[in-house]
C-alpha positions in Angstrom: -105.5 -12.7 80.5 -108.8 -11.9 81.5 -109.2 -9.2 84.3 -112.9 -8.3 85.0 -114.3 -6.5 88.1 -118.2 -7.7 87.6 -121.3 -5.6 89.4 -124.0 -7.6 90.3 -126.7 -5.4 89.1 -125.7 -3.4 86.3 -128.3 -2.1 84.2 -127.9 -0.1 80.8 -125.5 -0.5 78.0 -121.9 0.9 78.0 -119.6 1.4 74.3 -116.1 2.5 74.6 -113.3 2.5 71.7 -110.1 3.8 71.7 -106.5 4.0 69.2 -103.5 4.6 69.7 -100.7 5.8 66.9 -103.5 5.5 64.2 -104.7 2.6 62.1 -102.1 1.0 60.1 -99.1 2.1 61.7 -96.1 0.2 63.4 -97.1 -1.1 66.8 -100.8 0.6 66.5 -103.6 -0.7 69.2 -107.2 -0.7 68.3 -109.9 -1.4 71.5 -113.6 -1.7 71.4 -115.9 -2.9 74.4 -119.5 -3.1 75.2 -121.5 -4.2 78.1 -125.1 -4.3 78.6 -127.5 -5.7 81.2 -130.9 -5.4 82.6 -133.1 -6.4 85.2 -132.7 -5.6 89.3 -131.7 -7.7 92.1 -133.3 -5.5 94.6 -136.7 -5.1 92.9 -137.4 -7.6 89.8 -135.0 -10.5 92.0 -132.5 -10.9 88.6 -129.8 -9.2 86.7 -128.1 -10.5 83.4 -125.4 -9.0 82.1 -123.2 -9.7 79.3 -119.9 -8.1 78.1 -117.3 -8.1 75.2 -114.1 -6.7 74.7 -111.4 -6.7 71.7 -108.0 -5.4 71.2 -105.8 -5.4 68.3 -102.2 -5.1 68.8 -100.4 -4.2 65.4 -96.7 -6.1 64.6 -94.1 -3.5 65.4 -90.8 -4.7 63.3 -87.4 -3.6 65.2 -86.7 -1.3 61.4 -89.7 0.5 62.7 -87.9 2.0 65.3 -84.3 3.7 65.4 -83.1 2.3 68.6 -83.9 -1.2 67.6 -83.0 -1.5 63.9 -79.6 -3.4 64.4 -77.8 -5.7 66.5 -74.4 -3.5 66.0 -74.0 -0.7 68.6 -70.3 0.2 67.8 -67.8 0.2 64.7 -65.0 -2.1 65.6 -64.8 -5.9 65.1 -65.8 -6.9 68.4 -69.0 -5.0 68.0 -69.5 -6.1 64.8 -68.8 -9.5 66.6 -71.3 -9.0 69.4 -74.3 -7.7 67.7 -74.3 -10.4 64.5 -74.1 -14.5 63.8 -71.7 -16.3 61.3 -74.4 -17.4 59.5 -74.7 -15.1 56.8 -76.9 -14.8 53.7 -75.1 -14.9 51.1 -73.6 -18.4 52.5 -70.0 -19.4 52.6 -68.7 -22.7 51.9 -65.8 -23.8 54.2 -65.1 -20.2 55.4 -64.6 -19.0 51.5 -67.2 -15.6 51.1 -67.9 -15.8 47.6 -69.6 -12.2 48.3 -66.6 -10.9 49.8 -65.1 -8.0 50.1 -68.6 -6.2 50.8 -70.8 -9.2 51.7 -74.5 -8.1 51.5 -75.3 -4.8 53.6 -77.1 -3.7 55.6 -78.0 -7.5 56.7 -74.7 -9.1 55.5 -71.7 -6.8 57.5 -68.3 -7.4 56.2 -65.6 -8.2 60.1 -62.5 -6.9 58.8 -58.7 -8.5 61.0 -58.2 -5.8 63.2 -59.8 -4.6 66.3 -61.4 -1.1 64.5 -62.5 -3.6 61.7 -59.9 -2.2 59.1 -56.8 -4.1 57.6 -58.1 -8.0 55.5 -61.5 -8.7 55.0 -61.8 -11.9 57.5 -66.1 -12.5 57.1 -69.7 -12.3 56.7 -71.7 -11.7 59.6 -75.2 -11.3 59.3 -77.1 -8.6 61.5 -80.1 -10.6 62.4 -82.1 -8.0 65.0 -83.3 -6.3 61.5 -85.5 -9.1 61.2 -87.3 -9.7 64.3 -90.0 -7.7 65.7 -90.1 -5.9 68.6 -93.8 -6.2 69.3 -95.7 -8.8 68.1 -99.1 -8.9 66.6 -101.9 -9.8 68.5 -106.0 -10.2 68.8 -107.4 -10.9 71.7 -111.4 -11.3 72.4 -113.0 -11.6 75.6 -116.2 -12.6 76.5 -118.0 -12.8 79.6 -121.9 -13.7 80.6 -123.2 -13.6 84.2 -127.0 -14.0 85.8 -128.1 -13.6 89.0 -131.4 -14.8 91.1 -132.3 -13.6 94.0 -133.0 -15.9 96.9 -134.8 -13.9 98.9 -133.6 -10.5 100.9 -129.7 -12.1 101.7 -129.2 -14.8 99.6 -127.9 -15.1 95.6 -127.5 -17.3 93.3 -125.3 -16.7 90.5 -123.7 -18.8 87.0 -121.2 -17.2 84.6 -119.3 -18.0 81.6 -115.7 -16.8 80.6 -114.4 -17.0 77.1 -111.4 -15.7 75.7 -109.2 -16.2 72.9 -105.9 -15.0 72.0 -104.0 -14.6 69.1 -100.2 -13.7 68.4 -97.9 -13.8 65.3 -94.1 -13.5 65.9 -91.4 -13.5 63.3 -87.4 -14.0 64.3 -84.8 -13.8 61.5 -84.4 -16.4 58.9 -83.3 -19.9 60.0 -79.6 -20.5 60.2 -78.1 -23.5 58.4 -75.5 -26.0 56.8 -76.3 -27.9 53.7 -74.0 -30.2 51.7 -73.5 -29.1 48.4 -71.4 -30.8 44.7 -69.3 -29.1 43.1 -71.3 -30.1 40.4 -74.3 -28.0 41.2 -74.5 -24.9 38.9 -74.2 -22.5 42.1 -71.1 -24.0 43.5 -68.5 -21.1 44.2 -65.8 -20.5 41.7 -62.5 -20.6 43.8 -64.4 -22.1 46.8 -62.5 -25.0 48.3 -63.2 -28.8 47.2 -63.1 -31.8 49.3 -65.0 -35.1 49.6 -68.4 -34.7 51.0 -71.1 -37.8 51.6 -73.1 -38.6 48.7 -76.2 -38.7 49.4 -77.9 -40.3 46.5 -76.5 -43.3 46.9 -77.0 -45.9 49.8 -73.3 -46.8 50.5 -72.0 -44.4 53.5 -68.6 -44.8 52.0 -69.3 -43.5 48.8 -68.4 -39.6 48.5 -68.2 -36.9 46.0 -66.2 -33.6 45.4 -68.2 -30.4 47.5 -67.9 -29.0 50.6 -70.6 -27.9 53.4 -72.5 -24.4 52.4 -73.5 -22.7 56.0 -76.6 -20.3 54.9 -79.6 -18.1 56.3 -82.6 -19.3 54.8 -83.4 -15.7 53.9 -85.7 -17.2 50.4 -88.0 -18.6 52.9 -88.7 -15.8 54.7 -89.1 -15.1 58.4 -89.6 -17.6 61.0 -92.7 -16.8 61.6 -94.9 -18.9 64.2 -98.1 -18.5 65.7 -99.9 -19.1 69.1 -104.0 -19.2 69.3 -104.8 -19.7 72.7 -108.6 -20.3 74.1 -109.4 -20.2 77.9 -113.4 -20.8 79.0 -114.3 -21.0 82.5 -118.0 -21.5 83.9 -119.1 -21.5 87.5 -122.3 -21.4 89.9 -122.0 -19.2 93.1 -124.3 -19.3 96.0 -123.7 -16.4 98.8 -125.6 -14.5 101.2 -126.5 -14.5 105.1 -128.6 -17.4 107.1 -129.0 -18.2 110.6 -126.1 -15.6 112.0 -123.3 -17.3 109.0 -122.5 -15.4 106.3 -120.8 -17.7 104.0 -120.2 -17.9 100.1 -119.7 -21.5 98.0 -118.9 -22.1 94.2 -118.2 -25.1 91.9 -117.2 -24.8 88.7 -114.9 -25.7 85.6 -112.1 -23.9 83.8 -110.3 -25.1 80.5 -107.5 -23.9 78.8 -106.3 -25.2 75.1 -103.2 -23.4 73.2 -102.1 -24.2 70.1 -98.5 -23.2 68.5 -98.0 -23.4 64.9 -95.6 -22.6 61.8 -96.4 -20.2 59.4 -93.6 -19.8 57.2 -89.9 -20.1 57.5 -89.6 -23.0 59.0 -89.2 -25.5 56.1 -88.6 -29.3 55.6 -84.6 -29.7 56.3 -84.6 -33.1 54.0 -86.2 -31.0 51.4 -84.3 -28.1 51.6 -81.1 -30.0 51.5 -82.2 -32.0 48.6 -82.9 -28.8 46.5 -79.0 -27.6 47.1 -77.9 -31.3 46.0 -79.3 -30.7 43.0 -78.8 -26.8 42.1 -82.2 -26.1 42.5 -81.8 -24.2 45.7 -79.6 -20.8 45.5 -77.7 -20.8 49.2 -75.9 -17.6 47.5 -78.4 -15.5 46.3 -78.3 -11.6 47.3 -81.5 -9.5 49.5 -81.3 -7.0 46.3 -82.0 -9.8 43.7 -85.6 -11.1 42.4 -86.7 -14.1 44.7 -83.3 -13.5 46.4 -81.6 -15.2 43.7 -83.8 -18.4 43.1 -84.8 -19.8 39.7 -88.6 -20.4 39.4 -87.9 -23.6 40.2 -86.0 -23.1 43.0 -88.6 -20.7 44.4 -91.2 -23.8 43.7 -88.7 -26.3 45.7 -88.8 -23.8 49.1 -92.5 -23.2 48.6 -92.8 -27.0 48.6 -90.6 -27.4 51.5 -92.4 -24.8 53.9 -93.9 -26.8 56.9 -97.8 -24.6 57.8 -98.7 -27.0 60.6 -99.0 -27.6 64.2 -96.0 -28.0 66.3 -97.3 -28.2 69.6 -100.7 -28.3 71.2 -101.2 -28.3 75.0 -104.7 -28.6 77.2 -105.0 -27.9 80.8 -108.6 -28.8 83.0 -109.2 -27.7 86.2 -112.1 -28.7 87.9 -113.0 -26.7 91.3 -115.4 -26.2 94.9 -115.1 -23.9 97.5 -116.8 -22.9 100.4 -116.4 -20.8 103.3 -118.0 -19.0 106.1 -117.7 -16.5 108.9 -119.7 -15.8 112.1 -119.7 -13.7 115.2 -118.7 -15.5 118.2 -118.6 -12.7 121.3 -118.5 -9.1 121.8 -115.4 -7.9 123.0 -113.9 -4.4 124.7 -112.5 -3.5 121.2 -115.4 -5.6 118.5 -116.5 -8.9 117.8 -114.5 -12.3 118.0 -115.3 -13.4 114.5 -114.4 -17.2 113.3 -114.2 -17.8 109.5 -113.7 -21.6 108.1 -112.8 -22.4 104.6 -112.6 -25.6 102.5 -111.4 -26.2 98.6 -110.7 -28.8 96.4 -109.4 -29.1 92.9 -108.7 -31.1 90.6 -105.8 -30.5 87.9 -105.2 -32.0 84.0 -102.6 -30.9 81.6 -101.0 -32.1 78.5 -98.7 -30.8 76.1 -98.2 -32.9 72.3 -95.2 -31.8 70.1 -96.3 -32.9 66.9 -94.5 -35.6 64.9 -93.1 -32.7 62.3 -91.3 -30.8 64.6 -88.6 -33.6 64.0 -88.0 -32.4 60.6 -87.8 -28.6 61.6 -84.7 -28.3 63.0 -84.5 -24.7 63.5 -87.3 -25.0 65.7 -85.8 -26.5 69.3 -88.5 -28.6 70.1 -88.4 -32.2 70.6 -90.3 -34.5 68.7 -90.4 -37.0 71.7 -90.9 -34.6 74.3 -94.5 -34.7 74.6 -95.8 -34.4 79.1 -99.1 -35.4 80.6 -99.7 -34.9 84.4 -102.9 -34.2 87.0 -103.0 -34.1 90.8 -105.7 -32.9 93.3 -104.9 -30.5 95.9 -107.2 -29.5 98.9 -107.1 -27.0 101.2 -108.8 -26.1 104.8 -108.4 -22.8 106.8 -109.6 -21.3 109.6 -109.2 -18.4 111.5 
């Protein structure tokens, strides 16, 4: 966002910082600004003035804070029900909990039969709010650069330039998800359930082997974590003043926006990922307490391998613009003036938005692979009144 309230004839220099919460902690801000600018309208017939300001917004996780640190505001099963997903970490295959009775607390939450969550251990639900943040980090810089000429005692002539850039990291809970897995593979379940499953190795899509379907949080590849750089830039030439009885003000100018979201980690190559189950590389029922949460070197290798750091969707908007108006006395009257003021503007409007060809392979993601937009249109306007 860019909010500035410009003077036309600022002269001097201007610092100001300011923290909030201190540096390093949860959900800190950091801000810093300067302006400067020199010369006078009214006796050298210029100013220049130029300004930056930055702000730092620190991540504040929902752990970091007592009110948000879980999903589960009650104690009996339909609380436990509300507040959590299915998809636990350890996974289950077919329903079957091979970490039941306990599951994995405080992120894996045994639901027990009965409505106060006592009696049979039923399943695994997994409290996911502990692993999004509440705030998320950001950086923004904004820059702005203005000069003004003097056209004589009514008249100026101004050009500025606006640039500002934003940056923001968010992280949501692990990615939910269902794998087939053998009951070959060396993590396979003792006492888990065994029926026929696709084999995948093989080209015939009759041919099937003993296994079953392992729903798991991806918890060994870490957050979903995406990102979202944004630049917007905006220059224009202004002419206003008084001439001949009309005051009146005119502009043209351009303004450009580009944005692009990306994947950091968490979001990982679903071919991949299911290929490292096949094989018993990939632990689906590793524990948060364990080293690499349960995964071999190798299978720790196979995730890093399958983590997709890329764009996922990039959008650019143009807007090119003119306006002019102006205002004039017309007659006295008993109570003022009649005034008349007139008004034109015309823009033109481009936007697009590409969803990268690997966003088909991140499922967890929601965006379409095919779902990319283009548009523009021109829109003019006239007043008067």
């Amino acid at each position: 966002m860019i909010n500035f309230v410009l003077r036309r004839d600022f002269q001097g220099a201007d610092l100001s910082a300011s923290a909030t919460q201190g540096d390093g902690s949860p959900g800190a801000t950091k801000r810093a600004s300067i302006v400067v600018g020199f010369g006078s309208l009214t006796e050298q017939g210029f100013n220049l003035m130029a300004t930056v300001d930055w702000r730092k917004q620190n991540v504040l996780a929902a752990v970091d804070r007592a009110f948000g640190s879980t999903g589960i505001l009650g104690s009996t099963r339909s609380d436990i029900t509300a507040g959590t997903s299915g998809t636990a970490f350890p996974g289950d295959v077919g329903g079957f909990e091979p970490s039941a009775p306990n599951c994995d607390p405080p992120f894996s939450i045994p639901r027990n039969t009965t409505p106060s969550n006592g009696g049979a251990f039923n399943s695994c639900r997994y409290d996911f709010t502990r692993s999004i943040d509440l705030i998320p980090a950001n950086e923004q810089v904004t820059g702005v650069l203005r000069g003004s000429l003097a056209l004589g005692k009514d008249n100026t002539i101004s050009a500025e330039y606006v640039r500002a850039n934003n940056k923001a990291t968010s992280r949501v809970a692990p990615a939910p998800t269902s794998h087939l897995i053998p009951a070959s593979s060396v993590f396979f379940p003792a006492g888990a359930p065994i029926g026929r499953i696709p084999n995948i190795k093989t080209p015939d899509p009759d041919d099937t082997v003993a296994g079953g379907v392992v729903n798991w949080r991806q918890v060994p590849a870490g957050k979903r974590t995406s990102g979202d750089d944004t630049t917007t830039e905006r220059a224009m030439v202004e002419l206003e003043g008084a001439r001949g009885g009309l005051d009146y003000r005119a502009a043209f100018g351009t303004s450009k926006n580009k944005s692009t979201a990306t994947v950091k980690e968490g979001y990982v190559n679903d071919s991949l990922m299911q290929d490292g189950v096949w094989t018993g590389v990939i632990n689906p029922f590793g524990t948060h307490a364990a080293a690499n949460f349960g995964q071999t070197a190798a299978g720790v290798a196979a995730i890093e391998a399958a983590q997709v750091r890329a764009p996922t969707v990039i959008g650019n908007s143009k807007v090119d613009f003119i306006d002019a108006r102006v205002s004039m006395d017309l007659f006295k009257m008993a109570g003022g003036n009649a005034a008349l003021a007139v008004g034109l503007e015309h823009r033109k409007e481009r936007s697009s938005f590409e969803n990268t060809d690997i966003t088909a392979e991140l499922g967890s993601l929601g965006v379409d692979p095919d779902g990319d937009t283009s548009g523009s249109r021109k829109v003019s306007a006239l007043f008067s009144e």
